[in-house]
Kinemage of the C-alpha trace (Angstrom):
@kinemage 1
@onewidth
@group {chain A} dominant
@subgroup {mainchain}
@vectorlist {calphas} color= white
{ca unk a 1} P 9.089 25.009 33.285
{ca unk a 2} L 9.804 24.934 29.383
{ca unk a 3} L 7.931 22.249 27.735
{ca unk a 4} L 9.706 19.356 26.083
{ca unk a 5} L 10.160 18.672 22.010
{ca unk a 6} L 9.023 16.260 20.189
{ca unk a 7} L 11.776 14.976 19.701
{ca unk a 8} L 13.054 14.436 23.731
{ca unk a 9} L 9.205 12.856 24.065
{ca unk a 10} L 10.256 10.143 21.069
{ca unk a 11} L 13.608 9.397 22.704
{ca unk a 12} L 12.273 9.347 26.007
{ca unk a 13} L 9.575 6.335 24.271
{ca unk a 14} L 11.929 4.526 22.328
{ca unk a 15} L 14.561 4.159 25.615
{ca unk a 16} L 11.065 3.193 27.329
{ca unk a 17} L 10.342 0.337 24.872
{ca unk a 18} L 14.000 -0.897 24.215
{ca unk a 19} L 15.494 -3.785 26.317
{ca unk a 20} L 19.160 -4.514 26.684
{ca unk a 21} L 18.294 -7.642 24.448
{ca unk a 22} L 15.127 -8.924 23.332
{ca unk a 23} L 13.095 -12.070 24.833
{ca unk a 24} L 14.497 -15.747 23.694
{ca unk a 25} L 13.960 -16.984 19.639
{ca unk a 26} L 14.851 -19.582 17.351
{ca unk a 27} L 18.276 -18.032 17.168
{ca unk a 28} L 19.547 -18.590 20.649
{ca unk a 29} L 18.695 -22.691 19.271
{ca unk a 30} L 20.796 -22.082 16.339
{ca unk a 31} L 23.749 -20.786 18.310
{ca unk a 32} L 23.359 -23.617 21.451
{ca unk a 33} L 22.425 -26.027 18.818
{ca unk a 34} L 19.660 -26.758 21.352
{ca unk a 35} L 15.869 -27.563 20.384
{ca unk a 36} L 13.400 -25.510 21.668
{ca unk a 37} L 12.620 -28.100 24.364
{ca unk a 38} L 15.787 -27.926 26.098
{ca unk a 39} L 15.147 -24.833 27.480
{ca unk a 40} L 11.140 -24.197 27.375
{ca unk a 41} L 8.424 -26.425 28.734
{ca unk a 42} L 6.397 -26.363 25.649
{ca unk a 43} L 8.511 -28.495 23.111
{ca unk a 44} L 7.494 -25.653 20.247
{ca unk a 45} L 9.066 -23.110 22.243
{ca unk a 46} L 7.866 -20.020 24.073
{ca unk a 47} L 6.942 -19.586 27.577
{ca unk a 48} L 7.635 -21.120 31.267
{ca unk a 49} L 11.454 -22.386 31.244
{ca unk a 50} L 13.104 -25.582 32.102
{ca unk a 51} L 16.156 -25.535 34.434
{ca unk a 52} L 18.408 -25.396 31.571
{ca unk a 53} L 16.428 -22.609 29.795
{ca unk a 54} L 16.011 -20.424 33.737
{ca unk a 55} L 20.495 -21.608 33.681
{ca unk a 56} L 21.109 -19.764 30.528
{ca unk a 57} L 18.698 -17.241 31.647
{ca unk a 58} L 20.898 -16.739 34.878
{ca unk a 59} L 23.372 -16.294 32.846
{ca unk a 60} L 22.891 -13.741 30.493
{ca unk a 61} L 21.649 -12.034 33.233
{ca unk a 62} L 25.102 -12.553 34.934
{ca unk a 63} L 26.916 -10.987 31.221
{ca unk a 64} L 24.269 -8.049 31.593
{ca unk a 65} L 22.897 -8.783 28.502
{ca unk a 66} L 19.386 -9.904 28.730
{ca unk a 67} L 16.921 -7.575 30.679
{ca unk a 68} L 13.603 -9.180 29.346
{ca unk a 69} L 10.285 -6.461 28.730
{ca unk a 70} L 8.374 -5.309 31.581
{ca unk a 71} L 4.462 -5.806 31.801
{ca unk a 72} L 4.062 -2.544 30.583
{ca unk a 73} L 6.401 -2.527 27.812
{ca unk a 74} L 4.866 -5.624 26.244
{ca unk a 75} L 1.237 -3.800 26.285
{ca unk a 76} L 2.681 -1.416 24.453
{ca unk a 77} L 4.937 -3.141 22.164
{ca unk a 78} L 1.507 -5.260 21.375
{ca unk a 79} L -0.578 -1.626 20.740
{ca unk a 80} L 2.316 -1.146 18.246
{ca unk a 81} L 2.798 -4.468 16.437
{ca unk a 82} L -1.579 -4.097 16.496
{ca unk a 83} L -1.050 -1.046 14.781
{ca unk a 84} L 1.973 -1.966 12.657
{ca unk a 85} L 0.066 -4.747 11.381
{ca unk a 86} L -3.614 -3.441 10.446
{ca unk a 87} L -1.794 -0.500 8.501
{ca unk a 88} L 0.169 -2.953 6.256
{ca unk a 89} L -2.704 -5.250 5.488
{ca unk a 90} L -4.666 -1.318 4.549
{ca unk a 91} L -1.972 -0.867 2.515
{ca unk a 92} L -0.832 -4.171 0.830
{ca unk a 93} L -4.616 -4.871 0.078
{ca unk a 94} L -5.268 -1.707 -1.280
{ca unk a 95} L -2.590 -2.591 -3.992
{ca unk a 96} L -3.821 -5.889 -4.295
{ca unk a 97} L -7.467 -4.676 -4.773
{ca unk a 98} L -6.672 -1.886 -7.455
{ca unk a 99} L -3.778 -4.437 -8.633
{ca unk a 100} L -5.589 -7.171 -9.543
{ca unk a 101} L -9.173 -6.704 -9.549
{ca unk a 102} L -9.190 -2.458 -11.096
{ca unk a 103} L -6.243 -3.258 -12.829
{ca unk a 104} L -3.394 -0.415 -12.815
{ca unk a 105} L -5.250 1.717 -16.143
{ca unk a 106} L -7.956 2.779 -13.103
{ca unk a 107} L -4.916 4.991 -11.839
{ca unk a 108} L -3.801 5.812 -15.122
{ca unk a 109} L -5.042 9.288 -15.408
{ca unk a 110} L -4.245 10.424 -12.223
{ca unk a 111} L -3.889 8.697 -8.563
{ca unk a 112} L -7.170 8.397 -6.863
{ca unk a 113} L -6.884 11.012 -3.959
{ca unk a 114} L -8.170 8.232 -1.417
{ca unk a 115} L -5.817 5.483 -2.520
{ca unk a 116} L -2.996 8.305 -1.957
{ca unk a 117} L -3.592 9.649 1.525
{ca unk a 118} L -4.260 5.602 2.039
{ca unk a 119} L -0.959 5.084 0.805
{ca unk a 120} L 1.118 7.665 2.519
{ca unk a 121} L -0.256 7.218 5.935
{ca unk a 122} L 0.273 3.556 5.729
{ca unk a 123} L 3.917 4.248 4.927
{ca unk a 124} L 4.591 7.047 7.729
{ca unk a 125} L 2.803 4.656 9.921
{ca unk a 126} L 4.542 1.585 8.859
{ca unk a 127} L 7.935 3.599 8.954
{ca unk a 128} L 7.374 4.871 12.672
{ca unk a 129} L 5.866 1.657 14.104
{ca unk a 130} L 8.188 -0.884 12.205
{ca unk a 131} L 11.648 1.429 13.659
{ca unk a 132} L 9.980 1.195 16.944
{ca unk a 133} L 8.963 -3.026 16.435
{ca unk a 134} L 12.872 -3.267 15.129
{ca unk a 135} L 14.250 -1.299 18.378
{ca unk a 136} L 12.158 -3.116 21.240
{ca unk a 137} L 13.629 -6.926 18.901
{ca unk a 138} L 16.909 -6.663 18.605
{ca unk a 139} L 19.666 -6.081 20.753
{ca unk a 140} L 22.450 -4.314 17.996
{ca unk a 141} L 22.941 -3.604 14.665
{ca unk a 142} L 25.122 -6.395 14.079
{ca unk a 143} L 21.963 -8.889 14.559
{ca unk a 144} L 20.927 -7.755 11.242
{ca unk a 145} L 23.784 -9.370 8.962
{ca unk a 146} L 24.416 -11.994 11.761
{ca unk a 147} L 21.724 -13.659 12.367
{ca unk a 148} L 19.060 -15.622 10.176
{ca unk a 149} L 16.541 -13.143 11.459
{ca unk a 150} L 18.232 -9.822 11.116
{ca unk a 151} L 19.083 -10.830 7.444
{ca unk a 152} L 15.377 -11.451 6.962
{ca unk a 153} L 14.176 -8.484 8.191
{ca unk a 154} L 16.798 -6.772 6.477
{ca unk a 155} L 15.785 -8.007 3.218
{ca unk a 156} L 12.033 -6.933 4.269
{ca unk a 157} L 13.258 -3.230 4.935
{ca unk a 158} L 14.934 -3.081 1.908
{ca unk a 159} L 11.840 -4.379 -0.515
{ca unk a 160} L 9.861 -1.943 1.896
{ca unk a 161} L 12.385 1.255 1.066
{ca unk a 162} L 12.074 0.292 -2.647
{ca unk a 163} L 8.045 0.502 -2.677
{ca unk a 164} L 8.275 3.638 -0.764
{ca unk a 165} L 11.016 5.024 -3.865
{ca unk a 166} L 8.705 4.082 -6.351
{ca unk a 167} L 5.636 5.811 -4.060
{ca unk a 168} L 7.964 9.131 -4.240
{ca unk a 169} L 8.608 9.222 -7.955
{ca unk a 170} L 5.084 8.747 -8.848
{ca unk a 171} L 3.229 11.208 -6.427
{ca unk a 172} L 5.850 13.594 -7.431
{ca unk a 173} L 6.642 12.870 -10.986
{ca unk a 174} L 4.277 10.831 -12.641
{ca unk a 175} L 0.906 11.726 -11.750
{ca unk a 176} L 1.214 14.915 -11.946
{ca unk a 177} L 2.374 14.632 -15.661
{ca unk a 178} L -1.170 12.338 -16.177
{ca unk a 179} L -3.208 14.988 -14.179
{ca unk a 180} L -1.948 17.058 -17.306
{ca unk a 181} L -2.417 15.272 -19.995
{ca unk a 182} L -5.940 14.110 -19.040
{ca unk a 183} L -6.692 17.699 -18.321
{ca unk a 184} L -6.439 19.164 -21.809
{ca unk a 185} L -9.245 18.976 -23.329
{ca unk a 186} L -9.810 19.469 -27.393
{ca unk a 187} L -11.994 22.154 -28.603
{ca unk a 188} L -15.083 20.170 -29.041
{ca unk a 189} L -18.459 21.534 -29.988
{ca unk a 190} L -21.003 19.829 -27.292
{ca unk a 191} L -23.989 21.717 -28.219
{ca unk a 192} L -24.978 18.567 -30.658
{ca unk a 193} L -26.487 15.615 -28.981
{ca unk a 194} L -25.954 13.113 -31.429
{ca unk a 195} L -21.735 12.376 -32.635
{ca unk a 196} L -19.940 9.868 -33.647
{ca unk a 197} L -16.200 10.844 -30.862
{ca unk a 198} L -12.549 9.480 -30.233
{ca unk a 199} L -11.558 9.006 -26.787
{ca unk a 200} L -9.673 12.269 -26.722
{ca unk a 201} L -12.753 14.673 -27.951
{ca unk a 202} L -15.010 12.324 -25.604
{ca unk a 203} L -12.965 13.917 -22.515
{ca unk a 204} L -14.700 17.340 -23.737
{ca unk a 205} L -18.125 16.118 -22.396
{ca unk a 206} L -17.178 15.263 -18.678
{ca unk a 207} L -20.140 17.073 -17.233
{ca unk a 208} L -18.893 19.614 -15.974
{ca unk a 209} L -19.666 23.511 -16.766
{ca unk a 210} L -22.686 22.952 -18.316
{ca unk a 211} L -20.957 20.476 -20.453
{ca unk a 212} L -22.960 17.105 -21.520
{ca unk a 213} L -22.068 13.967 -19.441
{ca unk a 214} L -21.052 11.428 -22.116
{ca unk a 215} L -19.379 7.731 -21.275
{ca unk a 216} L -18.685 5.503 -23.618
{ca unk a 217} L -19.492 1.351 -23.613
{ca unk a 218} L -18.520 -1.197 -26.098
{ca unk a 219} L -18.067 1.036 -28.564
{ca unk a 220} L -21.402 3.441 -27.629
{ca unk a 221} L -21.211 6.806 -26.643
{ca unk a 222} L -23.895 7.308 -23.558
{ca unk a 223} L -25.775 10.660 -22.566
{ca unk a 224} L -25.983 10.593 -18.295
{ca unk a 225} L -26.483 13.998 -18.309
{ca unk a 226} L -29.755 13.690 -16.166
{ca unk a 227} L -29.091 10.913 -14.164
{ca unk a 228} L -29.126 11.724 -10.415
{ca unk a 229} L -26.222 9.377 -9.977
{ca unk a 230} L -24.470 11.369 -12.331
{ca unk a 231} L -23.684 14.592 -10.340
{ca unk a 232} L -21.172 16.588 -11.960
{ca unk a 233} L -20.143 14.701 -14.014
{ca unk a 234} L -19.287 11.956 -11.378
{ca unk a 235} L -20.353 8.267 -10.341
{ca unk a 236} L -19.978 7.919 -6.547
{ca unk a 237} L -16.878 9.946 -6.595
{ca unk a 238} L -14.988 6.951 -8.281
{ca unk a 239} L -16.093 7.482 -12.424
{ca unk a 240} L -15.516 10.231 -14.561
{ca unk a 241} L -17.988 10.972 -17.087
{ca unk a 242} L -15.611 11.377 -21.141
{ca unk a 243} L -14.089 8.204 -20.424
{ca unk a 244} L -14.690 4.719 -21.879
{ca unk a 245} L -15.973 2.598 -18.880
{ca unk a 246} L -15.846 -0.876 -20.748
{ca unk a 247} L -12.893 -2.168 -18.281
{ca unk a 248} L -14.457 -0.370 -15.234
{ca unk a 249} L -17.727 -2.206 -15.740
{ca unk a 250} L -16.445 -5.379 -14.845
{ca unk a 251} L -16.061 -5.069 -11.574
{ca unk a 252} L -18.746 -2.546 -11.027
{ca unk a 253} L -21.622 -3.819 -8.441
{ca unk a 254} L -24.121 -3.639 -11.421
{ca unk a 255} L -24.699 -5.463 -15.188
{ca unk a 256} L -24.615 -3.303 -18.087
{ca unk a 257} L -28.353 -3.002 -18.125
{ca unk a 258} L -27.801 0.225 -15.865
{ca unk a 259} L -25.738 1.695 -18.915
{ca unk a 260} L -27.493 1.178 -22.167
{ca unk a 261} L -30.605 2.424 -20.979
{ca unk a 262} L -29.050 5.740 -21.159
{ca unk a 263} L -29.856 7.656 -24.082
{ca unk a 264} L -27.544 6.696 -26.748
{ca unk a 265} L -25.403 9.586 -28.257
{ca unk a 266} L -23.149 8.271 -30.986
{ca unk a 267} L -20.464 6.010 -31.307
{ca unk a 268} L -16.819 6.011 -29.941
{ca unk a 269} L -14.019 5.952 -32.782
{ca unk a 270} L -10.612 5.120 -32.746
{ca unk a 271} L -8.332 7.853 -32.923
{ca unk a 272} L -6.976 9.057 -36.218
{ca unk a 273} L -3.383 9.441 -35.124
{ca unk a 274} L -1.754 6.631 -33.257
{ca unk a 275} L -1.259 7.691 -30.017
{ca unk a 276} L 2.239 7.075 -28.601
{ca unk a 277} L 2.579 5.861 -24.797
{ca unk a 278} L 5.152 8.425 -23.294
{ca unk a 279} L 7.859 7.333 -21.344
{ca unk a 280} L 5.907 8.643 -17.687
{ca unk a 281} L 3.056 6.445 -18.506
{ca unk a 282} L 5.525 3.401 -19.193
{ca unk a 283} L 7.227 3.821 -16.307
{ca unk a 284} L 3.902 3.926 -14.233
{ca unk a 285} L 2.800 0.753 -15.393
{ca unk a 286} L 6.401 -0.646 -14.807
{ca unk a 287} L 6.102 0.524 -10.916
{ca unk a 288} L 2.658 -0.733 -10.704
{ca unk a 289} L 3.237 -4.878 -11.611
{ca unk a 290} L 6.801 -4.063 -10.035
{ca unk a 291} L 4.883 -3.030 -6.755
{ca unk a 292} L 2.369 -5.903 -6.760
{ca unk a 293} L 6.067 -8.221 -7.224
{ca unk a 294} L 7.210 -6.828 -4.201
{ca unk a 295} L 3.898 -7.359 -1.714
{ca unk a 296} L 4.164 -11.131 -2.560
{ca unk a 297} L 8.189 -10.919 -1.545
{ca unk a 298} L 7.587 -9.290 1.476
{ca unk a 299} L 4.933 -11.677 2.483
{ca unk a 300} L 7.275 -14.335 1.564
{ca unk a 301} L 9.730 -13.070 3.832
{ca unk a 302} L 7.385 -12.977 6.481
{ca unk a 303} L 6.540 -16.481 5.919
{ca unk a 304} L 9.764 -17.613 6.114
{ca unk a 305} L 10.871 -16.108 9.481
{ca unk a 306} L 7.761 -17.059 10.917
{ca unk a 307} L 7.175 -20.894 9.559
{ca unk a 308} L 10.202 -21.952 8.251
């Protein structure tokens, strides 16, 4: 017997999951023009029907139009909304976090690897599980320009298609340009120990290849060349030594104290030539705040179907 594709095993789920129309909402109210009461026992809606609600039940059943989810179905249309749901909170707080606390200039010179394997399996995740959530709810495409919820959701897949855009251009575009330009390093002689350095011949001593490990603080250029935390030029896999770690200390764990009682080594400089942003970097920023715009929209969509 051949063994089945992927793809007949995905159908096969999806026809699983999928009712002929989903279980009763707000919007069968709207188009009775019927509270919630009329047809439910609880006067907020939901569960064990009236005789009106178990009459219009009858008859939807009667148009062949209402075949509500099995036991089984609903376990596993929970697992997925379960799912569905922990991956977008990973995902939306993970913007958030490096957002609003890090600021956007902690991705600047190249997309943390974590926050991008983070990011993409939230949004193959959320893409699967949210097609699947949209299947098992609605009954036909027409729901979602007809109906106060379709519309909703709607707008929520659109927002959610634009954030996944941006997510394209910049893993594919944009951080590879800043991998590159943080890369080059200047010809810098590291053999002295004591130098006054702009930020671009700082990048020289990132501790790596027998180079110094050199980070800069308000203005002072640090030696953590032989501090075990250190390693390679690295702090916890999260800070590069040649970089000015005045922002980054603010929301470090630690006070400053752990920082100037490194060795001192000189003193950063501004840069003789003005340095002009290019148009990559300006567009990176742009996606960033645009991004963080977009989480709050899609929550506010979700707070409007569900409390409004």
């Amino acid at each position: 017997m051949k063994k089945l594709s992927l793809p007949v095993y995905l159908f096969a789920f999806v026809v699983f999951l999928t009712p002929s129309i989903s279980s009763a909402t707000t919007e069968y109210a709207r188009e009775t023009g019927l509270k919630c009461a009329e047809c439910h026992v609880e006067t907020i809606g939901g569960g064990k029907l009236t005789k009106t609600g178990e009459e219009f039940k009858d008859d939807l059943k009667i148009k062949g139009i209402y075949r509500p989810l099995t036991k089984t179905q609903k376990v596993v249309r929970f697992i997925i909304g379960y799912i569905h749901l922990f991956f977008a909170i990973a995902w939306f707080g993970t913007i958030l976090y490096v957002h609003i606390l890090l600021k956007p200039a902690y991705a600047s010179k190249g997309l943390p690897r974590g926050e991008l394997l983070l990011g993409w399996l939230s949004i193959i995740v959320l893409t699967i599980t949210g097609i699947l959530l949209t299947i098992s709810r609605i009954p036909t495409w027409k729901v979602l320009y007809t109906t106060r919820f379709g519309m909703l959701l709607s707008i929520k897949v659109i927002l959610f298609l634009i954030m996944v855009s941006t997510a394209v251009i910049v893993t594919t575009y944009i951080g590879p340009k800043m991998r590159r330009k943080w890369g080059v390093k200047e010809k810098v002689d590291v053999s002295k120990s004591k130098r006054d350095l702009t930020p671009e011949e700082l990048h020289s001593f990132d501790g790596k290849e027998g180079n110094p490990a050199y980070i800069a603080y308000n203005g002072i250029i640090y030696d953590v060349t032989g501090s075990r935390l250190w390693k390679n030029g690295s702090h916890l896999l999260k800070h590069l030594a040649g970089h000015d770690l005045t922002d980054a200390l603010k929301t470090a764990p630690h006070g400053e104290e752990k920082i100037i009682s490194m060795p001192r080594a000189g003193r950063l400089i501004p840069s003789e030539e003005k340095s002009t942003v290019p148009f990559y970097e300006r567009l990176f920023y742009f996606f960033a705040y645009m991004n963080l715009v977009l989480v709050f929209l899609i929550i506010f969509v979700i707070a409007l179907w569900r409390w409004w």
